[in-house]
N, C-alpha and C positions, 0 to 999 in steps of 0.2 A: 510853659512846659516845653521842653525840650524832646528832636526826635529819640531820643535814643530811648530804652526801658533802664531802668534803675535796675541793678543785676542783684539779687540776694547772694550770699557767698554760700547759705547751702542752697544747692537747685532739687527741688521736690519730686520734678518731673522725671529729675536721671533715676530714680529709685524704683519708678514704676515701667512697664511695657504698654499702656495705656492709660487714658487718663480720662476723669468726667464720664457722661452719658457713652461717650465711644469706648468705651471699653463695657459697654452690654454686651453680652454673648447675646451672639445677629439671632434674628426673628425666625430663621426657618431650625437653626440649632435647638432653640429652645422650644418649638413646636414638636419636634422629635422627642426633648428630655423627658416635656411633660405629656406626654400621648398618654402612657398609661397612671396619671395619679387621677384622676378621674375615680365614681364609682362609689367612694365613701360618703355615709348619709351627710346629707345637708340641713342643718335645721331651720326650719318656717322663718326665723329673725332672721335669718342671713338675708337679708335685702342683695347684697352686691357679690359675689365670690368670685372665682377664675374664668368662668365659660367665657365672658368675654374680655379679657385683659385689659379689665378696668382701670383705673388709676387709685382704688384704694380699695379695700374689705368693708362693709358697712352691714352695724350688727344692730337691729332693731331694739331697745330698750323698754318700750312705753310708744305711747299715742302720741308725744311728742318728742321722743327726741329718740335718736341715734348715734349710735358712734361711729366713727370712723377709724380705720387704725392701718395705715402703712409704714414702712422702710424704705427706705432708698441710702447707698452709701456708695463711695465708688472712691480710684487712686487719682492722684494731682492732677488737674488739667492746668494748673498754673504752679510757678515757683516759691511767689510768695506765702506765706507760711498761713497768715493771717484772710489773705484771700482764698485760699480754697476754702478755708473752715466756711468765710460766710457764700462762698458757691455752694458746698456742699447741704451746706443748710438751708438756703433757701431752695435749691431742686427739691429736697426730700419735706416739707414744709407743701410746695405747691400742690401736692396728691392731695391732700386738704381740702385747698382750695378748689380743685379742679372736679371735687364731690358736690360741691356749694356748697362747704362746709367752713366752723371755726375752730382754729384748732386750738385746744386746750394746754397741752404738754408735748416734751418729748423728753427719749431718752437717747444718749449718743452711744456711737457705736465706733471704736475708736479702735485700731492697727496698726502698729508702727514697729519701726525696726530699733529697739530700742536704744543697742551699742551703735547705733550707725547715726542718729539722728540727736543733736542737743536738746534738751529736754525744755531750755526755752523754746525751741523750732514748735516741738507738739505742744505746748501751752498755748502758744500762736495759733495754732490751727485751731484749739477748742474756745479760744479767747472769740475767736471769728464768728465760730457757730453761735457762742453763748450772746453775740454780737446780734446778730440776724436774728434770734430768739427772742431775745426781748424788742426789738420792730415789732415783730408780730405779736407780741404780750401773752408769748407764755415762758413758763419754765423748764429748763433741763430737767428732769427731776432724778436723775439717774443714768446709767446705763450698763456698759462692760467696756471691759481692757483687753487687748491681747496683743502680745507683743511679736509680729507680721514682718515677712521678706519685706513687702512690700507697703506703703502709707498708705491706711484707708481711713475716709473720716465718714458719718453719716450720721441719720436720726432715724430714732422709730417717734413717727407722729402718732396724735390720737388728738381726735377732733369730734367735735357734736354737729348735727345736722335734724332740722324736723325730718319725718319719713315721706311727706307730701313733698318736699324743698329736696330730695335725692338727685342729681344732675348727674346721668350715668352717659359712659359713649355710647349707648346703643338703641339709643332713643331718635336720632333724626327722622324728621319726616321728608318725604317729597314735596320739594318748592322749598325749603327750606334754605338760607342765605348762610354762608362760611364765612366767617368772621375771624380773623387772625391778630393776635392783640402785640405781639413782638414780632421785630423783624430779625429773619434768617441769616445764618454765617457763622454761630459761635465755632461748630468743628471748624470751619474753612480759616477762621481767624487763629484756632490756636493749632492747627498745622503750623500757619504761620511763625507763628511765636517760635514754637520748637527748631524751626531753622534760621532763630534771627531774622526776619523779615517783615517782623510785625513793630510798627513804630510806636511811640506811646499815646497817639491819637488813638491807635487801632487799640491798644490795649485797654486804653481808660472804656473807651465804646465798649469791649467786647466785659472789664468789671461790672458797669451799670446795667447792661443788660442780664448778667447772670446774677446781681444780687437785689434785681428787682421782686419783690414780694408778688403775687398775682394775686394782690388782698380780693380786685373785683369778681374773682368766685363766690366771693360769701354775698355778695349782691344780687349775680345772677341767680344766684339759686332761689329769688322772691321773684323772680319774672316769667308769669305764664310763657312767654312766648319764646321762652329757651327752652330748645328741649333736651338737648344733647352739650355733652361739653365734656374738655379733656385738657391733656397739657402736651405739648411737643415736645420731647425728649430723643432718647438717643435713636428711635428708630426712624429719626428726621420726619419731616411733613408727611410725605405720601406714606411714611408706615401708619403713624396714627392717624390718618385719617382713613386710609384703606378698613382699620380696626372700627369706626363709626360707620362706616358704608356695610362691612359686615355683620357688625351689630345688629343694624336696621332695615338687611338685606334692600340696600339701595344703591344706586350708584353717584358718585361723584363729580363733579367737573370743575376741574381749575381753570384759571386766566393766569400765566405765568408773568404778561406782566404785571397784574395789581399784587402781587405780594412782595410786601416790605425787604429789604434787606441791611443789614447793615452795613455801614460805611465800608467801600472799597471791597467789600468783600466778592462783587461780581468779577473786579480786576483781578483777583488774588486766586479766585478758581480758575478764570481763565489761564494764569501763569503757572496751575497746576497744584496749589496749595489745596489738595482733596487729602479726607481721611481715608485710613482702610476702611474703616466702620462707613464710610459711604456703601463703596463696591458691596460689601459684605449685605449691607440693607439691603440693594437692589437685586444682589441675586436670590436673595429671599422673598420676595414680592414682586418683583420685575413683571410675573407674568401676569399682575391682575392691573395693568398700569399700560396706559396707550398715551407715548407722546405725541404729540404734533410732529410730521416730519422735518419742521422748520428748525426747532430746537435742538441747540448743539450738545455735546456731552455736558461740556461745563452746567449748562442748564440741570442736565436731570443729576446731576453733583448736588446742587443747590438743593435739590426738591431731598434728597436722601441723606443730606448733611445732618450730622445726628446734632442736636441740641442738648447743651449741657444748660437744665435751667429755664428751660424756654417758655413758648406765652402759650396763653391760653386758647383752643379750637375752639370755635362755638357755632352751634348750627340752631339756626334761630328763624323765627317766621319771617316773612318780608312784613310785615307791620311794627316790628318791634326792632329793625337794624340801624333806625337813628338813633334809638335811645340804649341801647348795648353800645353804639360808640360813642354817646354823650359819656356814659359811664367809665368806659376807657379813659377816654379824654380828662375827666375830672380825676381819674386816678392815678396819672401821668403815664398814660399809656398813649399819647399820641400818636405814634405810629399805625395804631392798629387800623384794619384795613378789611374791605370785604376784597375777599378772594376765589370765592366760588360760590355753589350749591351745590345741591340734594335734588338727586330725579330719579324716577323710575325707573329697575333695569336693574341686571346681576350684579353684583356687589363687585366691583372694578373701581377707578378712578381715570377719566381722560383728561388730557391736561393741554390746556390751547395754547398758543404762541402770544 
């Protein structure tokens, strides 16, 4: 492999103003949008809804089973035609997972400019998704067209779950051990990219880890001793986990150095390869977050770095964190890593050096 990146002659990314999980509209905007949709009845099967910015809707059926049903869709965070489709697909897939659930279908959700982009281009892109689809063994079975300024690709998943086997964020308990199954950087990597400074070590790194399946959800969700569990996306680390501290009105504590990162990506913040969608997190959350005074910016970069695709949170008993990373580990999730706990105390996050 050589350094350079193989260039596609159309670039995905000039089409959009952001790309991936960083192009969420930030955490404290959409706190404001949705203030008032509250208030409409709820009915008894809704196991899971909004109150706490779960990672999927779960709608009771029967004594055994449940469904699951989210969205996710977002603009290029890479050039390639074919790789965003299976980014795209595997981020909106993982809300599934991260229910301990398996997901049965989806349908895609597709935007594109249609006089501006070759029609091979967007085949490419659904060829990707339909790609990542069948890993996980279900079907597209459907979806909508529209033809968009800008390229958007996504899925609406729908997945089954027992009702006992629901793995919501806002279940952690105190003493309870953090468990982080990818490591950190995809923003930090594809700033990168965008300015040419990402080599194709960094790139191949930064595809694997975005079109990793995070199949071991549908495992944890058979393990008493998980209680809580989520995926890391674009509102970086400390936003979703902030969202499991409040869930369970608990408070949090990291160890900055046991969490993973991807290659080079510590050098690459340091040289200033940050997203806006960092900045934008932390002024949204900033105030419920106590760093170590040892930690430099670059650090708290890393902690708010939005993940496009990312691994999965678990907060899990200390009797059961050998066998949640046996699990990891058999499911090629090597890296995964304990990173913190769950303690007593206002729903914050501290975060040690």
């Amino acid at each position: 492999m050589t350094d350079a990146i193989a260039k596609p002659l159309i670039k995905l990314t000039s089409f959009s103003h952001g790309g991936g999980c960083g192009c969420k509209i930030a955490p404290g905007v959409l706190s404001e949008i949705l203030k008032n949709s509250n208030g409409f009845p709820i009915p008894p099967e809704l196991m899971v809804g909004i109150e706490t910015a779960d990672d999927a809707a779960v709608y009771r059926l029967n004594d055994t089973q449940a469904l699951i049903a989210t969205t996710d869709f977002f603009m290029p965070i890479v050039d390639d035609a074919f790789d965003f489709g299976r980014i795209a697909a595997t981020n909106a897939i993982s809300d599934v997972y991260a229910m301990g659930g398996t997901p049965i279908m989806a349908l895609a959700l597709v935007g594109m400019p249609i006089n501006q982009l070759p029609l091979e281009t967007i085949g490419d892109v659904i060829r990707g998704g339909q790609t990542i689809c069948a890993e996980a063994g279900i079907p597209i079975a459907g979806g909508h067209t529209i033809d968009s300024v800008e390229p958007i690709y996504g899925l609406v998943v729908l997945g089954l779950v027992h009702p006992d086997r629901v793995k919501r964020n806002a279940d952690a308990r105190a003493g309870d051990v953090l468990i982080l199954s990818k490591p950190l950087g995809v923003g930090i990597l594809s700033a990168a990219l965008k300015k040419d400074a990402l080599d194709a070590a960094g790139y191949a790194a930064m595809i694997e880890n975005t079109t990793k399946l995070n199949k071991p959800g549908q495992a944890l969700a058979a393990m008493d001793g998980v209680h809580a569990l989520t995926d890391v996306t674009g509102f970086g680390l400390l936003g979703h986990l902030l969202e499991l501290a409040r869930g369970a009105q608990l408070a949090a504590e990291l160890d900055m150095a046991s969490i993973p990162l991807l290659p080079n990506v510590e050098q690459l913040a340091r040289d200033g390869f940050i997203t806006g969608a960092s900045g934008r997190n932390w002024d949204a959350y900033g105030q419920d977050v106590v760093l170590d005074a040892d930690l430099a910016p670059y650090q708290r970069a890393l902690l708010t770095d939005p993940q496009t695709s990312g691994g999965l949170l678990v907060s899990v008993d200390a009797g059961s964190v050998d066998a949640v990373l046996a699990l990891f580990a058999d499911g090629g999730f090597g890296e995964a890593a304990v990173i913190g706990r769950m303690v007593a105390g206002a729903a914050r996050v501290t975060v040690a050096a």
